[in-house]
KOLGU-4560 file (N, C-alpha, C; in nm, 3 decimals, padded with zeros to 5 digits):
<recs>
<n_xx: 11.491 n_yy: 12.803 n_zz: 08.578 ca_xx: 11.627 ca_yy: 12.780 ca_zz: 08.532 c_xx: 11.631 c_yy: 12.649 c_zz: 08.455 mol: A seq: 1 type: UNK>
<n_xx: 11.682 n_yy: 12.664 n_zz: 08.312 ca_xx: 11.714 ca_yy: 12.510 ca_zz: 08.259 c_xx: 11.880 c_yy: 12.478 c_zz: 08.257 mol: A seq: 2 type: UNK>
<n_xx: 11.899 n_yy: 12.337 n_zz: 08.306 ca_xx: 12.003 ca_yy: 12.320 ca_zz: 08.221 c_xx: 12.047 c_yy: 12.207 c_zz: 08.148 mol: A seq: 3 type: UNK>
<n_xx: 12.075 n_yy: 12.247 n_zz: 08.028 ca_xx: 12.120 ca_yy: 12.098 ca_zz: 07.928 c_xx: 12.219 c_yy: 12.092 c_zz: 07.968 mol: A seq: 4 type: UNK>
<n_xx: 12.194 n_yy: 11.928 n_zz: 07.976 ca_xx: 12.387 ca_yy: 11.852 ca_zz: 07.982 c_xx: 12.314 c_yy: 11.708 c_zz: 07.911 mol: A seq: 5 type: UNK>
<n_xx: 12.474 n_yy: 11.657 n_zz: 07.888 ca_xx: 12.455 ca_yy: 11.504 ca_zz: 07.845 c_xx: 12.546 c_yy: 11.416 c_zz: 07.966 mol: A seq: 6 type: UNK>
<n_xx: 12.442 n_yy: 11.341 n_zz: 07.939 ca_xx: 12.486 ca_yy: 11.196 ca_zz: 08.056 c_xx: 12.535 c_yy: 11.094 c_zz: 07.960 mol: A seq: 7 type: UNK>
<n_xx: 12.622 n_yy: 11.008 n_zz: 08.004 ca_xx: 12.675 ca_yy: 10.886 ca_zz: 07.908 c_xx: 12.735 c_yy: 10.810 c_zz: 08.080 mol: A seq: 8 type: UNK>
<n_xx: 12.648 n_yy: 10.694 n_zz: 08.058 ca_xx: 12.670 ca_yy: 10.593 ca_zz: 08.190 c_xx: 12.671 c_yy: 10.476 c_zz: 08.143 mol: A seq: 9 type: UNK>
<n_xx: 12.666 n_yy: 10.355 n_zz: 08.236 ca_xx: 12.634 ca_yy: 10.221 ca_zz: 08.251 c_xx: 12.496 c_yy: 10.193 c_zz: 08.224 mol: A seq: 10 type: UNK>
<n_xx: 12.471 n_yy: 10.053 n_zz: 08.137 ca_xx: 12.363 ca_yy: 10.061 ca_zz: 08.146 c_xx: 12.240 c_yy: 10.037 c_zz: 08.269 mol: A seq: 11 type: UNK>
<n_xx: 12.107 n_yy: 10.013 n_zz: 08.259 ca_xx: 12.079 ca_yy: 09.971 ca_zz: 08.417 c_xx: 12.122 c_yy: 09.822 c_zz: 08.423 mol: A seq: 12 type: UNK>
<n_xx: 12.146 n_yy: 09.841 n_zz: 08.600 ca_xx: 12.223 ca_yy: 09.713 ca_zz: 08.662 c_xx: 12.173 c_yy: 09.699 c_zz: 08.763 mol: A seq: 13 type: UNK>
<n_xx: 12.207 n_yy: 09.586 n_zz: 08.833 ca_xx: 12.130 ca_yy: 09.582 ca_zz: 09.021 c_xx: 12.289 c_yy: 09.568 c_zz: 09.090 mol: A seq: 14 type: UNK>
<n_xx: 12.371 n_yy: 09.598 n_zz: 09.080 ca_xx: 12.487 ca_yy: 09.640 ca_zz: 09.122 c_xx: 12.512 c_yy: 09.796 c_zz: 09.225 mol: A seq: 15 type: UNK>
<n_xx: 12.466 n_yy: 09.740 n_zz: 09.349 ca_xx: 12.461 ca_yy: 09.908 ca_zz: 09.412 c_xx: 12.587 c_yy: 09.974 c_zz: 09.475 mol: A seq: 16 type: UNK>
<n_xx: 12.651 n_yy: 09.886 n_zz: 09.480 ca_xx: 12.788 ca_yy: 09.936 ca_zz: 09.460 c_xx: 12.914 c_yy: 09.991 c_zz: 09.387 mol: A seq: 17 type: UNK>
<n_xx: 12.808 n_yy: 10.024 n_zz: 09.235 ca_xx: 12.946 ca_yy: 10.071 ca_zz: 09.143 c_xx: 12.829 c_yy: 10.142 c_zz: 09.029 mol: A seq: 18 type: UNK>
<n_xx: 12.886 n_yy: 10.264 n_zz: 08.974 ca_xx: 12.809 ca_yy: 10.360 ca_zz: 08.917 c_xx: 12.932 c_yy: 10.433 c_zz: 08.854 mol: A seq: 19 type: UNK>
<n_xx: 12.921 n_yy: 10.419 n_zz: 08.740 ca_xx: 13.019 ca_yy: 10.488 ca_zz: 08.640 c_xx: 12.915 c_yy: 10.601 c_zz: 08.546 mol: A seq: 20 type: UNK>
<n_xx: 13.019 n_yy: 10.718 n_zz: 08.511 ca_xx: 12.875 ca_yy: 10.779 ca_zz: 08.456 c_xx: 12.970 c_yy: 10.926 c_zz: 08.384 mol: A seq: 21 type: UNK>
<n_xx: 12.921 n_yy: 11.005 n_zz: 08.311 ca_xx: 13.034 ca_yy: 11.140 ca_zz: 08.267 c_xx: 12.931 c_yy: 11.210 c_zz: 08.230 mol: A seq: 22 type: UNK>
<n_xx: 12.902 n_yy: 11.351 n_zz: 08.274 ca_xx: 12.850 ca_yy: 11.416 ca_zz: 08.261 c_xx: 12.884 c_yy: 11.520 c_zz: 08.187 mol: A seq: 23 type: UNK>
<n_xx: 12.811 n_yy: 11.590 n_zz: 08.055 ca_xx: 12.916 ca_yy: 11.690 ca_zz: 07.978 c_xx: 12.805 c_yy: 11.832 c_zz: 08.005 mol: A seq: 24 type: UNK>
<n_xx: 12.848 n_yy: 11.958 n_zz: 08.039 ca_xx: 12.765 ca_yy: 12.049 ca_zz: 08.068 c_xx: 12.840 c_yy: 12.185 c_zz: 08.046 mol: A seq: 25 type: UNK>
<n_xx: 12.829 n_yy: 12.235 n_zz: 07.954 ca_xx: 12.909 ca_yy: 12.412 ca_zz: 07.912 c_xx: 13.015 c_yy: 12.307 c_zz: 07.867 mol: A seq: 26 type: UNK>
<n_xx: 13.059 n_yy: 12.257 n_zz: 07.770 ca_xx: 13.177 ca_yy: 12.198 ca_zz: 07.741 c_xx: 13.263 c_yy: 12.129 c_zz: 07.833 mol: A seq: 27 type: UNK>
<n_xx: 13.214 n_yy: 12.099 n_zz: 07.977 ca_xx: 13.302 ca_yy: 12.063 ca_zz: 08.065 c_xx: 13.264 c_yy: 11.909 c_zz: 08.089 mol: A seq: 28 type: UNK>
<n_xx: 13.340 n_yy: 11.838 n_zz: 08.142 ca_xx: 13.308 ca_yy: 11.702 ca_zz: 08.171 c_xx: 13.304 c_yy: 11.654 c_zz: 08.352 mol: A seq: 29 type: UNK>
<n_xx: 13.198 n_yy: 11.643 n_zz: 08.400 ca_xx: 13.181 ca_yy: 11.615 ca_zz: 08.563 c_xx: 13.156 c_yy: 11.417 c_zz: 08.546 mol: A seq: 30 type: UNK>
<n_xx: 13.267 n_yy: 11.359 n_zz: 08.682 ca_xx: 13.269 ca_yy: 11.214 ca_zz: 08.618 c_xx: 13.154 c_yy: 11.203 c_zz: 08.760 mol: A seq: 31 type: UNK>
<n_xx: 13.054 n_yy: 11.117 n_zz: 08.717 ca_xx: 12.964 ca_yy: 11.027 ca_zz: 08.845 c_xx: 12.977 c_yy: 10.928 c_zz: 08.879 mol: A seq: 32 type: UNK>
<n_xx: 13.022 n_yy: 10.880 n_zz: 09.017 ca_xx: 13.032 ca_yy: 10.742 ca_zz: 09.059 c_xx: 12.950 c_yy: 10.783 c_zz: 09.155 mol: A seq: 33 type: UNK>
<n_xx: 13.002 n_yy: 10.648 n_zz: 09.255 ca_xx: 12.932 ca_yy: 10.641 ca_zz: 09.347 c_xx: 12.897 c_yy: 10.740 c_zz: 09.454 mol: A seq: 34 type: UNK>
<n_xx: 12.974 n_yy: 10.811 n_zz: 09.484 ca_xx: 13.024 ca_yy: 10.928 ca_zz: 09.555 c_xx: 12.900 c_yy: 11.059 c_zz: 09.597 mol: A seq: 35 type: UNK>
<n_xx: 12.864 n_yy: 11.035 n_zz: 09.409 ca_xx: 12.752 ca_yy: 11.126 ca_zz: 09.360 c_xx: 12.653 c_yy: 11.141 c_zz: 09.340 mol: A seq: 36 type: UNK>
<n_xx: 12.633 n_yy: 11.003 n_zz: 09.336 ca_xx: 12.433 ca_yy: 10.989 ca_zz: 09.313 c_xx: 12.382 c_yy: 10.919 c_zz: 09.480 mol: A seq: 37 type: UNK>
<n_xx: 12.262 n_yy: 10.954 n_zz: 09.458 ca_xx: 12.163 ca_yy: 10.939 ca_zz: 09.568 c_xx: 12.051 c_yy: 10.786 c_zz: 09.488 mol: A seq: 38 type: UNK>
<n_xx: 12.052 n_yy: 10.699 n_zz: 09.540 ca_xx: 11.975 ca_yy: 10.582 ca_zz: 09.529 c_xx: 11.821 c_yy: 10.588 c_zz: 09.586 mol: A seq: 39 type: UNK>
<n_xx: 11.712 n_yy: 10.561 n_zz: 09.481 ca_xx: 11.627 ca_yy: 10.586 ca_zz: 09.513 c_xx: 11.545 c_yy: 10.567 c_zz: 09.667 mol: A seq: 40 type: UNK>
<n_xx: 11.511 n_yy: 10.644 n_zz: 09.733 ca_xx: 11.426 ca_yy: 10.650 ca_zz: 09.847 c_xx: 11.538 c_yy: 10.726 c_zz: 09.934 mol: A seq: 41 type: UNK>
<n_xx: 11.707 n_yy: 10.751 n_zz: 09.879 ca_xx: 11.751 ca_yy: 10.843 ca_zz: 09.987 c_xx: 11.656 c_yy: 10.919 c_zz: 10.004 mol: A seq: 42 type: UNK>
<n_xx: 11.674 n_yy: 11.021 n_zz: 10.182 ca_xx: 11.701 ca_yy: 11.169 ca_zz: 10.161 c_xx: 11.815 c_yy: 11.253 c_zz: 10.175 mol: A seq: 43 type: UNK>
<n_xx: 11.821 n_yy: 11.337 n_zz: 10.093 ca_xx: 11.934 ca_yy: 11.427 ca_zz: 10.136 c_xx: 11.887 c_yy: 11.525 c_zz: 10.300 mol: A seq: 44 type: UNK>
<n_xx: 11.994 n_yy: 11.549 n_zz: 10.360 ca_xx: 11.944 ca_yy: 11.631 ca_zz: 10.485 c_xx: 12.104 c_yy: 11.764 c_zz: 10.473 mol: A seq: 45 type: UNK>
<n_xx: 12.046 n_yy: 11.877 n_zz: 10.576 ca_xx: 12.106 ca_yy: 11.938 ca_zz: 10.630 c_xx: 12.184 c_yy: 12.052 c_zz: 10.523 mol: A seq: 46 type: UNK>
<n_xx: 12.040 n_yy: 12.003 n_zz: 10.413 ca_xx: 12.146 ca_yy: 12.120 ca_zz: 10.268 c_xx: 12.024 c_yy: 12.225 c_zz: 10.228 mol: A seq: 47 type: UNK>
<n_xx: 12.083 n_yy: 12.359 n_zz: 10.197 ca_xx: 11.949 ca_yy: 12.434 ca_zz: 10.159 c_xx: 11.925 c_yy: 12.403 c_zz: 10.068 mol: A seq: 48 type: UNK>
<n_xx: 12.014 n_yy: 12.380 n_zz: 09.913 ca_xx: 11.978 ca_yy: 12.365 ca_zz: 09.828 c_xx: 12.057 c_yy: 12.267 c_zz: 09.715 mol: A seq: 49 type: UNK>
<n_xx: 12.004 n_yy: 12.209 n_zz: 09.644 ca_xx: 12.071 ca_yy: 12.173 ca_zz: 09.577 c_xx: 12.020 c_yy: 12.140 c_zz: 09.384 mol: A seq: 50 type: UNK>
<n_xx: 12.120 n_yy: 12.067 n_zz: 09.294 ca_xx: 12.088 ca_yy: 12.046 ca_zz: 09.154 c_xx: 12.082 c_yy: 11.868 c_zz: 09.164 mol: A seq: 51 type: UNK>
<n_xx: 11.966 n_yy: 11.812 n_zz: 09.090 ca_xx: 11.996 ca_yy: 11.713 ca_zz: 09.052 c_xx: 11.910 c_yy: 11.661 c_zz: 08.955 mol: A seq: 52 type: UNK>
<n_xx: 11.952 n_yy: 11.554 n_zz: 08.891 ca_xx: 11.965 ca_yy: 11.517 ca_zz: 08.753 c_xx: 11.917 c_yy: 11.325 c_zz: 08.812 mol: A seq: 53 type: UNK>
<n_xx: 11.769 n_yy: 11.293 n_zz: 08.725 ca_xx: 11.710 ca_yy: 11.181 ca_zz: 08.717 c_xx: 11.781 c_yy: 11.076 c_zz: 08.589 mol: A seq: 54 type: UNK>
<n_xx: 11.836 n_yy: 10.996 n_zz: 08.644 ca_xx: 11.904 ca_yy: 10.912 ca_zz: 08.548 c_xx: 11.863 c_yy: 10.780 c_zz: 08.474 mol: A seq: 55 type: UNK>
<n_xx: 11.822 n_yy: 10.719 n_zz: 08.578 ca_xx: 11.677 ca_yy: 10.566 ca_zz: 08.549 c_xx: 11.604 c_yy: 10.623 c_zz: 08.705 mol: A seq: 56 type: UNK>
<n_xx: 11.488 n_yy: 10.563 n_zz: 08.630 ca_xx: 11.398 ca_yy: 10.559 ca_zz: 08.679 c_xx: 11.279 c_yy: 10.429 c_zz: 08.697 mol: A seq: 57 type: UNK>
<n_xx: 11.193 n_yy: 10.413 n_zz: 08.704 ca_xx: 11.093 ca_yy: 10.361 ca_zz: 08.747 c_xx: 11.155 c_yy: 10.158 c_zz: 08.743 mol: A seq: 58 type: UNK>
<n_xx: 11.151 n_yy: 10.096 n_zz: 08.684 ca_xx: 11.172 ca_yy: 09.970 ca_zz: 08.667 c_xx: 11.345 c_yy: 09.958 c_zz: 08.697 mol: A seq: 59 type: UNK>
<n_xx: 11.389 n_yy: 10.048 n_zz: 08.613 ca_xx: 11.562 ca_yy: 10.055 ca_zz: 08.544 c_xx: 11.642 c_yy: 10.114 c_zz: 08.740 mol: A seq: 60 type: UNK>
<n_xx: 11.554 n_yy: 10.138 n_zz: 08.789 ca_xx: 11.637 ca_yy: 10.162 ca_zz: 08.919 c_xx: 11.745 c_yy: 10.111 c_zz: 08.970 mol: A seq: 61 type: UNK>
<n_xx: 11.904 n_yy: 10.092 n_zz: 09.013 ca_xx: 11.932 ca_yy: 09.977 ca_zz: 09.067 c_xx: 11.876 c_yy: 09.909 c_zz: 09.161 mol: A seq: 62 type: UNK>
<n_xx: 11.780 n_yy: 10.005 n_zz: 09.292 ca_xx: 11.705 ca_yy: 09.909 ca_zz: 09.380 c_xx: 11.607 c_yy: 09.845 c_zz: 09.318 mol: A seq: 63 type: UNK>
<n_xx: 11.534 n_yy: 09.843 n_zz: 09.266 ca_xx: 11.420 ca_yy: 09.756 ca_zz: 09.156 c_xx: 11.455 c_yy: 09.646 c_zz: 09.059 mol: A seq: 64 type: UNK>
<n_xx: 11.605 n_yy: 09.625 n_zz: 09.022 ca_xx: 11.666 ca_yy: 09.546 ca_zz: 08.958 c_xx: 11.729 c_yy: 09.458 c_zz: 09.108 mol: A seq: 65 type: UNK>
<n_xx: 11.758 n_yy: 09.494 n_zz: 09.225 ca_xx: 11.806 ca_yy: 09.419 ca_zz: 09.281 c_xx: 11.728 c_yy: 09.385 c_zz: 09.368 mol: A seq: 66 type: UNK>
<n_xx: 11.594 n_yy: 09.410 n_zz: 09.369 ca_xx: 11.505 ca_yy: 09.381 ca_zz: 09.518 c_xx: 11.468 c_yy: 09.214 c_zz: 09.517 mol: A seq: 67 type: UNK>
<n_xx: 11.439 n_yy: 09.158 n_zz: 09.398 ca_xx: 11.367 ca_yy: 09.061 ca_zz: 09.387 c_xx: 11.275 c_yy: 09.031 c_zz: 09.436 mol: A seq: 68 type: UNK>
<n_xx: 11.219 n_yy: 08.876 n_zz: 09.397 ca_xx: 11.061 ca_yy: 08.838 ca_zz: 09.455 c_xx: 11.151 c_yy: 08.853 c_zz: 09.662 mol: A seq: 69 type: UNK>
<n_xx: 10.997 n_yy: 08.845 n_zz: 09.666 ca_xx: 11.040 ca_yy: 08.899 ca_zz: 09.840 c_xx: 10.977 c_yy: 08.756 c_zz: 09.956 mol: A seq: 70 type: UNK>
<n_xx: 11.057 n_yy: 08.720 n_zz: 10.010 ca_xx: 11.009 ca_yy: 08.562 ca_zz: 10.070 c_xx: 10.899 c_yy: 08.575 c_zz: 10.173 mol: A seq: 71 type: UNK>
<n_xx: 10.819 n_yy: 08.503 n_zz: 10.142 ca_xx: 10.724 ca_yy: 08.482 ca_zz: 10.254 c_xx: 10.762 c_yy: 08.445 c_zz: 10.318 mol: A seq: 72 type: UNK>
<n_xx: 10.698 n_yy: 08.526 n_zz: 10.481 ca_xx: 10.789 ca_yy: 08.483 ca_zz: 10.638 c_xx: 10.692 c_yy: 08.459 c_zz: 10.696 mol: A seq: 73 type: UNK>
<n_xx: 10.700 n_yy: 08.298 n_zz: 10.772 ca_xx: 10.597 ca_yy: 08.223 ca_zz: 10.830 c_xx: 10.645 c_yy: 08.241 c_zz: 11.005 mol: A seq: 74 type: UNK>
<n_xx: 10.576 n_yy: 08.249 n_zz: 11.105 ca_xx: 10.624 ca_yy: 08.267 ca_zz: 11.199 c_xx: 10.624 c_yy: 08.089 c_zz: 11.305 mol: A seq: 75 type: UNK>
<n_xx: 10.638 n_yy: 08.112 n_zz: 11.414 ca_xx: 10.663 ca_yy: 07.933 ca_zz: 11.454 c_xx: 10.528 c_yy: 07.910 c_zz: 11.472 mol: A seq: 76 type: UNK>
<n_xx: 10.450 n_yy: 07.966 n_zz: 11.492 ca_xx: 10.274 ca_yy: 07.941 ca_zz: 11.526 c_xx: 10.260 c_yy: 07.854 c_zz: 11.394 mol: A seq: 77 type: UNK>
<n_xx: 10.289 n_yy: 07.929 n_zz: 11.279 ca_xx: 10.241 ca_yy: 07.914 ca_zz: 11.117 c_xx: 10.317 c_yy: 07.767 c_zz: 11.125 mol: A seq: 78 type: UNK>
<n_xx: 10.412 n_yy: 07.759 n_zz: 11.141 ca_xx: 10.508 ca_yy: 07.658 ca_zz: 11.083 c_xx: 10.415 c_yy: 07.524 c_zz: 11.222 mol: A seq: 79 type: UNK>
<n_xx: 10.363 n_yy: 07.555 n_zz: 11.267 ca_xx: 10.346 ca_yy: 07.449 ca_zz: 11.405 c_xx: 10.239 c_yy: 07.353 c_zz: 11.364 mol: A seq: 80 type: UNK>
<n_xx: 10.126 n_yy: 07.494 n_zz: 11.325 ca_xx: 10.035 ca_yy: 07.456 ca_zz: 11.236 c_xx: 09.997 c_yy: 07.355 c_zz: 11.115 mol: A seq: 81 type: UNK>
<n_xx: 10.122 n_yy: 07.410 n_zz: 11.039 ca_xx: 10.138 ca_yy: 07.342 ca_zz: 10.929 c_xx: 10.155 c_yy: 07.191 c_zz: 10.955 mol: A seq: 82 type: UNK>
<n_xx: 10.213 n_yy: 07.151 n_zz: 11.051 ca_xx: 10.298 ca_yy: 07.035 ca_zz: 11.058 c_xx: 10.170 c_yy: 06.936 c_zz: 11.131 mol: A seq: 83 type: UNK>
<n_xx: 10.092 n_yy: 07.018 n_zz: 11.257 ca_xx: 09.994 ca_yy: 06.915 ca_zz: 11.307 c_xx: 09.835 c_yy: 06.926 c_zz: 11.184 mol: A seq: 84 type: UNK>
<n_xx: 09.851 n_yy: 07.002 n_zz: 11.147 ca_xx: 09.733 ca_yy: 06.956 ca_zz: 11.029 c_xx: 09.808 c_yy: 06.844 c_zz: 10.928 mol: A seq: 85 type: UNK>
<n_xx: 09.912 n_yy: 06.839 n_zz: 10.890 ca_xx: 09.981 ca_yy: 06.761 ca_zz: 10.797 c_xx: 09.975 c_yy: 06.610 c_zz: 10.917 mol: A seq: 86 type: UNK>
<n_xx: 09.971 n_yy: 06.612 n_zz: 10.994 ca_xx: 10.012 ca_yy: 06.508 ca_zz: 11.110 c_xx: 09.809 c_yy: 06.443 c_zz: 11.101 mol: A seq: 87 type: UNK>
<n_xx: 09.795 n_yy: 06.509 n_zz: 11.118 ca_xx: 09.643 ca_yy: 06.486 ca_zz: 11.185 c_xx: 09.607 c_yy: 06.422 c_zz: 11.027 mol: A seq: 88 type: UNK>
<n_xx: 09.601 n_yy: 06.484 n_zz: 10.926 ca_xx: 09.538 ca_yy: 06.469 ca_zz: 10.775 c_xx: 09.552 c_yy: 06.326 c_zz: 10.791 mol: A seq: 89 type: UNK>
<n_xx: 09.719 n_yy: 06.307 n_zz: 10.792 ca_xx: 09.807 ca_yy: 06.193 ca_zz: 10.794 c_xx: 09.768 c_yy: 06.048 c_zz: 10.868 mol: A seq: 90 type: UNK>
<n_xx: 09.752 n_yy: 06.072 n_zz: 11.000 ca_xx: 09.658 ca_yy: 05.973 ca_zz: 11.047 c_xx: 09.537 c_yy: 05.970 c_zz: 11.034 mol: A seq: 91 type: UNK>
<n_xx: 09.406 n_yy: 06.037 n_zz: 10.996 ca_xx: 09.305 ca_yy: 06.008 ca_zz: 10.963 c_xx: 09.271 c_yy: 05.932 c_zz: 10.832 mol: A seq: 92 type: UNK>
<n_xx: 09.356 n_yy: 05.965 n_zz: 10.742 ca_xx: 09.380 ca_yy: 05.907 ca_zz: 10.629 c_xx: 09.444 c_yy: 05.713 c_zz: 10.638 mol: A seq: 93 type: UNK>
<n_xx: 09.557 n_yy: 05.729 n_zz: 10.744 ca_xx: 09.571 ca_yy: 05.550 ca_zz: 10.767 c_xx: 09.432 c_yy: 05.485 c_zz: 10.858 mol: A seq: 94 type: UNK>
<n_xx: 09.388 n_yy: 05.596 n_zz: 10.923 ca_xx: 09.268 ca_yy: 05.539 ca_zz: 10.978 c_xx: 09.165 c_yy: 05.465 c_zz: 10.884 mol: A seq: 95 type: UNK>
<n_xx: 09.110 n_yy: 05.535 n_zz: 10.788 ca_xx: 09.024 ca_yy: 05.525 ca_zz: 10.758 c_xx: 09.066 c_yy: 05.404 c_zz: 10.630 mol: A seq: 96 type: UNK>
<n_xx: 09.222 n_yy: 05.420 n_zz: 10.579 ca_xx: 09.217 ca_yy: 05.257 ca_zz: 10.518 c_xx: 09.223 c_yy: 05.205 c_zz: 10.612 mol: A seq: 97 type: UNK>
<n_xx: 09.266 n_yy: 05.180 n_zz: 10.732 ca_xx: 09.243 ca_yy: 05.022 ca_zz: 10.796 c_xx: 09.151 c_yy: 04.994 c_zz: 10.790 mol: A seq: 98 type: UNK>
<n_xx: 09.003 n_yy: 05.089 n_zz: 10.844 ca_xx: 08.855 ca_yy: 05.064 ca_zz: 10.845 c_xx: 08.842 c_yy: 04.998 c_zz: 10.753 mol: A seq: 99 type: UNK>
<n_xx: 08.865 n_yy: 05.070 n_zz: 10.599 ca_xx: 08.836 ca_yy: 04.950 ca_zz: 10.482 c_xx: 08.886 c_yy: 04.806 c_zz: 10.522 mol: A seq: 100 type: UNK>
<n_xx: 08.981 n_yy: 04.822 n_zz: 10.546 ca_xx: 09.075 ca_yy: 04.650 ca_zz: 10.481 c_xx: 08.992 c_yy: 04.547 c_zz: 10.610 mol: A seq: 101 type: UNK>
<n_xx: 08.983 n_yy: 04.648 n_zz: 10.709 ca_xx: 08.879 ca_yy: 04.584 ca_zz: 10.841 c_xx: 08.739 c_yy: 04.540 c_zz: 10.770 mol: A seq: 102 type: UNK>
<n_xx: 08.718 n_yy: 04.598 n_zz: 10.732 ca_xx: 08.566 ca_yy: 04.612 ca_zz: 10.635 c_xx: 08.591 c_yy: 04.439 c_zz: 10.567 mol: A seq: 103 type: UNK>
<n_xx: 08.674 n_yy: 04.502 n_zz: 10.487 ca_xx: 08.690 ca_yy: 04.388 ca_zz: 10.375 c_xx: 08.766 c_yy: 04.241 c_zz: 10.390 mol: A seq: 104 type: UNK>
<n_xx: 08.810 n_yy: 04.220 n_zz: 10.546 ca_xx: 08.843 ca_yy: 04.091 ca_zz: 10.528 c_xx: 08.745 c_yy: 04.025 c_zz: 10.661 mol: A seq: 105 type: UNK>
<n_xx: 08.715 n_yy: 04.138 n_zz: 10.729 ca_xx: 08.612 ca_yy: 04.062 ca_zz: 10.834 c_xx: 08.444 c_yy: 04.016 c_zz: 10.781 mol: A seq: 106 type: UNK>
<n_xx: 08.416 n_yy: 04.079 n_zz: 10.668 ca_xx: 08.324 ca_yy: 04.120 ca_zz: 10.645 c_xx: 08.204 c_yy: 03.975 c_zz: 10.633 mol: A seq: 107 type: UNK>
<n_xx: 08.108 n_yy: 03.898 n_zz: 10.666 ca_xx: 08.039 ca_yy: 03.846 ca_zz: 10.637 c_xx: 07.982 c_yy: 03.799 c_zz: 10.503 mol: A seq: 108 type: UNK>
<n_xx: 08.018 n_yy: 03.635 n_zz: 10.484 ca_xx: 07.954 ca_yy: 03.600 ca_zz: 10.340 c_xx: 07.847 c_yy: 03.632 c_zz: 10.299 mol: A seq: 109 type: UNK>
<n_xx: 07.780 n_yy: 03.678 n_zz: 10.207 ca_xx: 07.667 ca_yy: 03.708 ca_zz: 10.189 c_xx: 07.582 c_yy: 03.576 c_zz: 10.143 mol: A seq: 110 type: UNK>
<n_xx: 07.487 n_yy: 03.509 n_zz: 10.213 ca_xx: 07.401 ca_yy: 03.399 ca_zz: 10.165 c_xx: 07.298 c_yy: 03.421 c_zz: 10.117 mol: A seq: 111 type: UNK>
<n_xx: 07.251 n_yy: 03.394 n_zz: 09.925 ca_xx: 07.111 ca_yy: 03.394 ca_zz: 09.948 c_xx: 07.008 c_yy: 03.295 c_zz: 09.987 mol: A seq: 112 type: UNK>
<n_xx: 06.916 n_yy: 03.356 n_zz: 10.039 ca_xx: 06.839 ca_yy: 03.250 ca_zz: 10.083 c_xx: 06.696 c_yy: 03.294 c_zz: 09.959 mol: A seq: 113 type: UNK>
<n_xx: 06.630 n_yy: 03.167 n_zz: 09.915 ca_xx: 06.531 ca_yy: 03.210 ca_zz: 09.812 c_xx: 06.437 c_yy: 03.209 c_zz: 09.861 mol: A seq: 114 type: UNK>
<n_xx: 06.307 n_yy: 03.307 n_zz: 09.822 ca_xx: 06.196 ca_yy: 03.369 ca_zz: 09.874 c_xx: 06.092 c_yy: 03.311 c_zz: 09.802 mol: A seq: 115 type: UNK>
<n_xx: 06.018 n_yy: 03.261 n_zz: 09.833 ca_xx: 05.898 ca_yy: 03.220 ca_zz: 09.741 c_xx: 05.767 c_yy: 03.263 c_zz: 09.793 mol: A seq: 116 type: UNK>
<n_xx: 05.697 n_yy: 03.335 n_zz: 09.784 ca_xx: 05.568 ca_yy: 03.396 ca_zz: 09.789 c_xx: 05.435 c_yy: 03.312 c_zz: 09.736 mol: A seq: 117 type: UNK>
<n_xx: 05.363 n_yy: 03.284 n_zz: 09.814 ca_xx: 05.253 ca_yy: 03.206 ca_zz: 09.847 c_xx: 05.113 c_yy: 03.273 c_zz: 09.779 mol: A seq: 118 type: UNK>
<n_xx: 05.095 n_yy: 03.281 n_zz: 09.689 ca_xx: 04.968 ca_yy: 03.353 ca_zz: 09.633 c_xx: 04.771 c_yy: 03.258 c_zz: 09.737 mol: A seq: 119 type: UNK>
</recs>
């Protein structure tokens, strides 16, 4: 079975709450809102059969326009972690300048003493 119709809608949006749309099919005009379309990953249930009509697709989806980047979720272990390696880095690092500045103001004059070798 084919059937031609023309669609005339909105363009794609990440707006999943509003869907304007007119469908023209045998000379007749069917209007689509929200009411009427199925958002990608529905399922329909509890129907034997039905007609439907792909409108955007792949990128142009509204869920794909509205998903965005997706946040990395650190749990309290991660976050605990983070903080005593940052802690630990932190003092090993003042450690090891004091050592210097210890180094460098305790440090012994160097005297030469001259060597003379006795043939």
């Amino acid at each position: 079975m084919t059937i031609s119709a023309e669609v005339q809608c909105e363009r794609p949006n990440n707006e999943l709450s509003k869907f304007e749309g007119v469908m023209t099919w045998r000379h007749e005009s069917f209007s689509l809102d929200n009411d009427k379309i199925l958002l990608r990953g529905c399922v329909l249930r509890n129907t034997a059969w039905c007609f439907g009509l792909v409108v955007f697709a792949g990128r142009d989806t509204k869920l794909m326009m509205n998903g965005g980047k997706a946040q990395f979720k650190r749990t309290r272990i991660d976050e605990l972690t983070n903080v005593l390696i940052i802690g630990v880095s932190t003092s090993l690092n003042r450690r090891n300048t004091s050592y210097r500045n210890v180094e460098n103001t305790l440090s012994c004059p160097v005297i030469k003493i001259p060597f003379h070798k006795e043939i």
